[in-house]
C-alpha positions as CSV (number, residue, x, y, z in Angstrom):
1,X,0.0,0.0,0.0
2,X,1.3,3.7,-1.4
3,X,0.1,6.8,-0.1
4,X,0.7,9.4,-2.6
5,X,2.2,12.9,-1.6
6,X,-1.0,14.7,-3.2
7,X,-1.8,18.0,-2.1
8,X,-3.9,18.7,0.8
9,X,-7.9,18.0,0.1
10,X,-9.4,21.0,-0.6
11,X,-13.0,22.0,1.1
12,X,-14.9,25.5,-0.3
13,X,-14.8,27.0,2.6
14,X,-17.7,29.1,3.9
15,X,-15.9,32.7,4.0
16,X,-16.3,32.9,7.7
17,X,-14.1,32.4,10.6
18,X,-14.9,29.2,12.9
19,X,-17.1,30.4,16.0
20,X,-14.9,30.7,19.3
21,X,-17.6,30.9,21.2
22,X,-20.1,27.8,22.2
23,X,-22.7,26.6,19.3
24,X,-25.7,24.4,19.1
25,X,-24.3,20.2,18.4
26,X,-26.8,18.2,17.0
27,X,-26.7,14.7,15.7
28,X,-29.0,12.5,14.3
29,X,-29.6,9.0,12.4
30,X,-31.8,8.2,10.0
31,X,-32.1,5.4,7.5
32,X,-31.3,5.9,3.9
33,X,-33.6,5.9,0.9
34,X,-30.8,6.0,-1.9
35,X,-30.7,3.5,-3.7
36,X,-28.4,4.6,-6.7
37,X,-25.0,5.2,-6.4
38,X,-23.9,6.7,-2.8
39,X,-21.1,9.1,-4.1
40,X,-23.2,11.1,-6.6
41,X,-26.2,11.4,-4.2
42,X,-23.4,12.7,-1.6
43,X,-21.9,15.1,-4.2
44,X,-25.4,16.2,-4.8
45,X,-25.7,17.1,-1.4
46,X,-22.7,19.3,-0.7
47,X,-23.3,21.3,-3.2
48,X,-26.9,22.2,-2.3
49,X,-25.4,22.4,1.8
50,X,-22.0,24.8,0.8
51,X,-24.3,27.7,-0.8
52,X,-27.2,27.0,2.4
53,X,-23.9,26.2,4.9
54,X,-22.5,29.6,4.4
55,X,-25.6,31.6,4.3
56,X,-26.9,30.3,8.0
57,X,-23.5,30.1,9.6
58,X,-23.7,25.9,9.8
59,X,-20.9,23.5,9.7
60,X,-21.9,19.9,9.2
61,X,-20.6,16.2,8.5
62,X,-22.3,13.6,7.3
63,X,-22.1,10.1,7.1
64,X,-23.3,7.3,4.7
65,X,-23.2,4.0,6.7
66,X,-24.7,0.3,6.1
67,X,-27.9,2.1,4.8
68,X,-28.0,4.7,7.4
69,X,-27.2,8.6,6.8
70,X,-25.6,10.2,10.2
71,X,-25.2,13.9,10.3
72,X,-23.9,16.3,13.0
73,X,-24.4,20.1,12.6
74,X,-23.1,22.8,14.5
75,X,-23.9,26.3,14.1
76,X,-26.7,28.7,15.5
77,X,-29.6,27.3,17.4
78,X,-32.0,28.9,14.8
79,X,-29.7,27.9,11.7
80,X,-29.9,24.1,13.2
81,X,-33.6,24.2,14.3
82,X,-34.3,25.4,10.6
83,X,-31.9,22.5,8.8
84,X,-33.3,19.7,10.9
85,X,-37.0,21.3,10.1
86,X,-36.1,20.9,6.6
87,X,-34.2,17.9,6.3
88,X,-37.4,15.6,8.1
89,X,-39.0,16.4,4.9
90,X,-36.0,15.0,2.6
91,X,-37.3,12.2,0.9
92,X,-34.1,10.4,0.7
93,X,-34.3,9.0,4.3
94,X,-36.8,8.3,6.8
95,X,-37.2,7.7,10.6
96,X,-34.9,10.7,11.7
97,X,-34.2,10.2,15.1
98,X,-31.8,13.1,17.4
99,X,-29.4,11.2,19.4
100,X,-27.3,14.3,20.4
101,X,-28.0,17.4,20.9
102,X,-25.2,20.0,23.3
103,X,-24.4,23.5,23.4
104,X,-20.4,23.9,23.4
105,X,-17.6,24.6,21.3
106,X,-17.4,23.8,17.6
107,X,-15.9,20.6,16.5
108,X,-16.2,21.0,13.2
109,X,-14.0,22.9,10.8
110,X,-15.3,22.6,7.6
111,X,-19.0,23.6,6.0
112,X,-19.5,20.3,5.0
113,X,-17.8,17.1,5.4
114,X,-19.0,14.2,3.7
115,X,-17.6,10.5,4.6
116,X,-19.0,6.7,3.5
117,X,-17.7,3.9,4.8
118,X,-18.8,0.4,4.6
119,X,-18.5,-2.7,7.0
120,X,-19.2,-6.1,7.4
121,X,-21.5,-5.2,9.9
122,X,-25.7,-6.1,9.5
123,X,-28.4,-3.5,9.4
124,X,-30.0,-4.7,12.8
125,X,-26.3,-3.8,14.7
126,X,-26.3,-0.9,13.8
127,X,-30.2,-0.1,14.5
128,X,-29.4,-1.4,17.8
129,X,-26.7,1.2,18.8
130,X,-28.7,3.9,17.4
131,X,-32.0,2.7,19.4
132,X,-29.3,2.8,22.2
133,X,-27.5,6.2,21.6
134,X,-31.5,7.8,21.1
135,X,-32.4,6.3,24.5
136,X,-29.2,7.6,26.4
137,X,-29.8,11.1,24.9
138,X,-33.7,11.0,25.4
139,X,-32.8,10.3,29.3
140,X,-30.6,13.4,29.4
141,X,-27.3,11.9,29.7
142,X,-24.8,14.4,27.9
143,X,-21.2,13.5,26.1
144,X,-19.4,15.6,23.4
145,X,-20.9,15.1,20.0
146,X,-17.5,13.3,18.9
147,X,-18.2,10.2,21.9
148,X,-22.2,9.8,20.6
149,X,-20.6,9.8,17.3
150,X,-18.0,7.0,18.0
151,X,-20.2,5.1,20.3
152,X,-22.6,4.9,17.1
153,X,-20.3,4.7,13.9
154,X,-17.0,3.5,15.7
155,X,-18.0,0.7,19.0
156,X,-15.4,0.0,21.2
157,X,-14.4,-3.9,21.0
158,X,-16.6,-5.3,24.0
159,X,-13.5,-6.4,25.8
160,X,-12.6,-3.0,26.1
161,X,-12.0,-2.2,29.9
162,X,-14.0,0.8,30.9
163,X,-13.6,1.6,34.8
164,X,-13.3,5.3,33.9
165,X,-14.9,6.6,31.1
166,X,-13.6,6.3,27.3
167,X,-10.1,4.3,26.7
168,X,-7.2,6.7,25.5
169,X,-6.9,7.3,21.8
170,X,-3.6,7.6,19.7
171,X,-2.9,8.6,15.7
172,X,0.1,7.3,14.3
173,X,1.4,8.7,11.1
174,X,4.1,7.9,9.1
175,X,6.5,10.2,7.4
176,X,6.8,7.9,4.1
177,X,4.6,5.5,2.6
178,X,2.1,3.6,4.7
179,X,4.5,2.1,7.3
180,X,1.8,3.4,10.1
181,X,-1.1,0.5,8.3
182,X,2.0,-1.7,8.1
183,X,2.7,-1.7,11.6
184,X,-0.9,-1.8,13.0
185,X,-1.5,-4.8,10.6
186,X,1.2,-6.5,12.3
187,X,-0.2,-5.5,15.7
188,X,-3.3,-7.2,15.0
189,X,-1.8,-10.6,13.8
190,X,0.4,-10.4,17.2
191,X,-2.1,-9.4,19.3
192,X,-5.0,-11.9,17.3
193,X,-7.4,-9.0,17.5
194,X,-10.0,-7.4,14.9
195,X,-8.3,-4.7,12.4
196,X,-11.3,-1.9,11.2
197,X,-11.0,-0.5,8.1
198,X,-12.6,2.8,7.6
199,X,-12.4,4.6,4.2
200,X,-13.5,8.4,3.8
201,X,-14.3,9.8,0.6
202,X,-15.2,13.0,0.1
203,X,-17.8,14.3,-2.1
204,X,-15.9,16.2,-4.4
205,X,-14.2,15.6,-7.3
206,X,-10.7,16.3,-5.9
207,X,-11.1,14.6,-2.7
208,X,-9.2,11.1,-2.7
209,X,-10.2,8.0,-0.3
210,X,-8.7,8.6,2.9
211,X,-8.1,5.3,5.1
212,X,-8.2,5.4,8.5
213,X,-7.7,1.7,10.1
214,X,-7.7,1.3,14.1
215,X,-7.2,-1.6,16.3
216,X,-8.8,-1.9,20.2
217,X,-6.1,-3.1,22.7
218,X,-7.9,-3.8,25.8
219,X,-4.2,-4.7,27.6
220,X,-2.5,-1.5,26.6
221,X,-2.4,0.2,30.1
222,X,-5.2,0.4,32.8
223,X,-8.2,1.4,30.4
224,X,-7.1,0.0,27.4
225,X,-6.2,1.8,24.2
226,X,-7.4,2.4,20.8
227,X,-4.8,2.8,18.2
228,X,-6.0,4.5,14.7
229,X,-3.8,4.9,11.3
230,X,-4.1,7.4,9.8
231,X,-2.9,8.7,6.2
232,X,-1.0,11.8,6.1
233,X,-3.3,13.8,3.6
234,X,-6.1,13.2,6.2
235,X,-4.9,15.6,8.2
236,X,-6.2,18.1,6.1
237,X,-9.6,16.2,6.0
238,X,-12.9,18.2,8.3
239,X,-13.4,14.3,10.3
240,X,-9.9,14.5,11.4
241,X,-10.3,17.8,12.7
242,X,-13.2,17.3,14.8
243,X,-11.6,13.8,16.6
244,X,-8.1,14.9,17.0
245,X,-9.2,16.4,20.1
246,X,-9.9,13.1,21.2
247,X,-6.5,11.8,20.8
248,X,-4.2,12.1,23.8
249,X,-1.4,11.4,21.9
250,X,-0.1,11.5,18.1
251,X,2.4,8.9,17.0
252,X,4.9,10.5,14.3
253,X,6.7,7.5,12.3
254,X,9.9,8.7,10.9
255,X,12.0,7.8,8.4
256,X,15.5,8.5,7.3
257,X,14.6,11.6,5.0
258,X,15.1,15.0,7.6
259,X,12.8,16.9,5.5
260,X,10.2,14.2,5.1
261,X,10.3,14.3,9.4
262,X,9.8,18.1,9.5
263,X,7.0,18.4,7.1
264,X,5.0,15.4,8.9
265,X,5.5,17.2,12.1
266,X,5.0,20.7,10.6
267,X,1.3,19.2,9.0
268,X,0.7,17.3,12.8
269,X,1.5,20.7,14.7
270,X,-1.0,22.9,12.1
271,X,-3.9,20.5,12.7
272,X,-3.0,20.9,16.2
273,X,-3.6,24.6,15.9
274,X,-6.6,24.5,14.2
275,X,-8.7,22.4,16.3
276,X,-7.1,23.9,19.4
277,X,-5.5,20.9,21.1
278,X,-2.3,19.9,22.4
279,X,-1.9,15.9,22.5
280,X,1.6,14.3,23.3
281,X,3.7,13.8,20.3
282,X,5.8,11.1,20.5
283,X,8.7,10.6,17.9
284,X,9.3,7.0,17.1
285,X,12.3,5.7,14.7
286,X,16.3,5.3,15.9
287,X,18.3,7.3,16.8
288,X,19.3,8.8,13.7
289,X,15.4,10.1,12.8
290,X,13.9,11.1,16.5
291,X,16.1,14.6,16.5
292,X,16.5,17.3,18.4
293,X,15.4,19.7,15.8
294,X,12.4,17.9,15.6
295,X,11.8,18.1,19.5
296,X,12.4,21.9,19.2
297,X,9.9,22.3,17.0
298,X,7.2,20.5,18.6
299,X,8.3,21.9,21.7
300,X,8.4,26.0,20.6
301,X,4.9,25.8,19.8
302,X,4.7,24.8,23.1
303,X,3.3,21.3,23.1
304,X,4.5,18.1,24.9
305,X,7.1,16.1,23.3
306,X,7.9,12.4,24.3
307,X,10.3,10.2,22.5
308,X,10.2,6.5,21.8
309,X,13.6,5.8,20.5
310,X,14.3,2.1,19.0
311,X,17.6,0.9,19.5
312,X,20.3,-0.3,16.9
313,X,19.7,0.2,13.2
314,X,17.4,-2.6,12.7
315,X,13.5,-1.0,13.4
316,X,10.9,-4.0,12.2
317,X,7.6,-3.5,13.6
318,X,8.6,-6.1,16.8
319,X,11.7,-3.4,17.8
320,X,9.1,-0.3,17.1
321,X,6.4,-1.8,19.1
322,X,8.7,-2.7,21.8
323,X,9.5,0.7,21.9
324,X,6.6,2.3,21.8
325,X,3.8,0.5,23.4
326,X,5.5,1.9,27.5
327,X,4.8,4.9,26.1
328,X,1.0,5.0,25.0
329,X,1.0,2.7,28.1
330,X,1.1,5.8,30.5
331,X,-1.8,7.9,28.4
332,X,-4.6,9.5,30.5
């Protein structure tokens, strides 16, 4: 697997500056009526929600999964009120049910995101962990957006250990190729556990596939850890945005190239600014690749900087793992 060097994904932006102060999150399911091809239906969509996004002040991502559509909006509470009043009457799903709905800060950093991704998994699962998700929010329990999202679209493994609250999260990124699928393929053969493959396309023209695979690790310190690949032009993507938050670490990859290093990190450490958030970032390679330029870097924009350094000049996935699992072992 090659991961082209393509250009960040472009977005038409909505010609105003994200909110800083607290918006109205809503989320809802509802199951799909499109029967034709998903992509042109999706394409279809953004361009209708750009011109509407920008003139109401929304931001919104949605979802085409297993025959469901999942969207969350953020935005003003009478922009929202009057999208959700619209959309019940869309003809291309039915059974809309809100499962979130939260006033905070935005999440999302685009005017429309659009995703599909298909699984192996059966209508009736996923019904289920809506019907669940609707009941949870319909009792009053309250989460950020991003959690009633996961819980719905991305389950933990049900040997995940829990005790308190939501396992830690980490991104790992590689700085050439796809050596951060390689090595969390050969996690899950070690490990014997399920590998999920997610792939987010874009409705636009110039929008590439973006994978992002994860693997559940219930041992991987006292709660457990959930370990997601990500591919380096994602970063630019809106659903990478509005999770990064909820990593507490991001794993850079390196290779021997310096420059290749300093524009992964550089790409990591603009995301970071954008959504606001400061996760650890860890350098792992040998000693020749985790610098101490690199370190700086991280470290003037004042974010935390750990290092998983693997030793010799010999770095398979065993001596990188070795290396780097004490690490996301200590995560909040």
């Amino acid at each position: 697997m090659n991961e082209s060097e393509r250009p960040a994904t472009y977005w038409p932006d909505s010609e105003a500056e994200v909110p800083m102060g607290p918006v109205e999150r809503v989320i809802y399911a509802s199951r799909s009526e499109v029967r034709g091809p998903v992509l042109e239906e999706m394409r279809r969509i953004r361009d209708h929600a750009v011109v509407h996004n920008r003139r109401h002040g929304l931001r919104v991502a949605l979802l085409n999964m297993n025959g469901w559509f999942v969207q969350w909006i953020e935005g003003p509470q009478e922009g929202v009120d009057e999208l959700l009043a619209r959309v019940s009457g869309d003809e291309r799903h039915h059974g809309l049910l809100v499962i979130h709905r939260s006033k905070g800060r935005p999440r999302l950093f685009r005017p429309w995101i659009g995703s599909i991704v298909q699984s192996g998994e059966s209508d009736r699962q996923v019904h289920l962990r809506v019907r669940a998700q609707y009941e949870r929010h319909t009792r009053g329990e309250t989460c950020e957006p991003s959690v009633a999202w996961l819980k719905l679209c991305a389950p933990p493994a049900p040997d995940m250990p829990r005790p308190l609250g939501r396992s830690p999260r980490a991104m790992l990124l590689s700085a050439q190729g796809a050596q951060a699928f390689g090595l969390l393929e050969w996690l899950v053969v070690k490990e014997q556990r399920l590998l999920v493959r997610r792939r987010f396309a874009g409705g636009a023209e110039d929008a590439p596939d973006v994978e992002s695979d994860y693997v559940d690790l219930p041992a991987s310190g006292p709660r457990g850890l959930r370990l997601v690949a990500n591919a380096r032009k994602g970063l630019a993507m809106g659903m990478t945005h509005a999770f990064l938050p909820d990593c507490a670490a991001v794993v850079l990859l390196l290779d021997g190239s310096v420059g290749r290093n300093q524009r992964l990190v550089e790409r990591v450490l603009t995301a970071c600014r954008q959504t606001h958030h400061s996760p650890l970032i860890v350098g792992l390679g040998g000693p020749d690749q985790v610098s101490t330029e690199l370190k700086e870097l991280v470290e003037r924009q004042g974010m935390p900087w750990a290092e998983a350094v693997a030793p010799g000049s010999a770095h398979g996935p065993a001596e990188l793992w070795a290396t780097l699992e004490p690490v996301l072992a200590q995560l909040d």
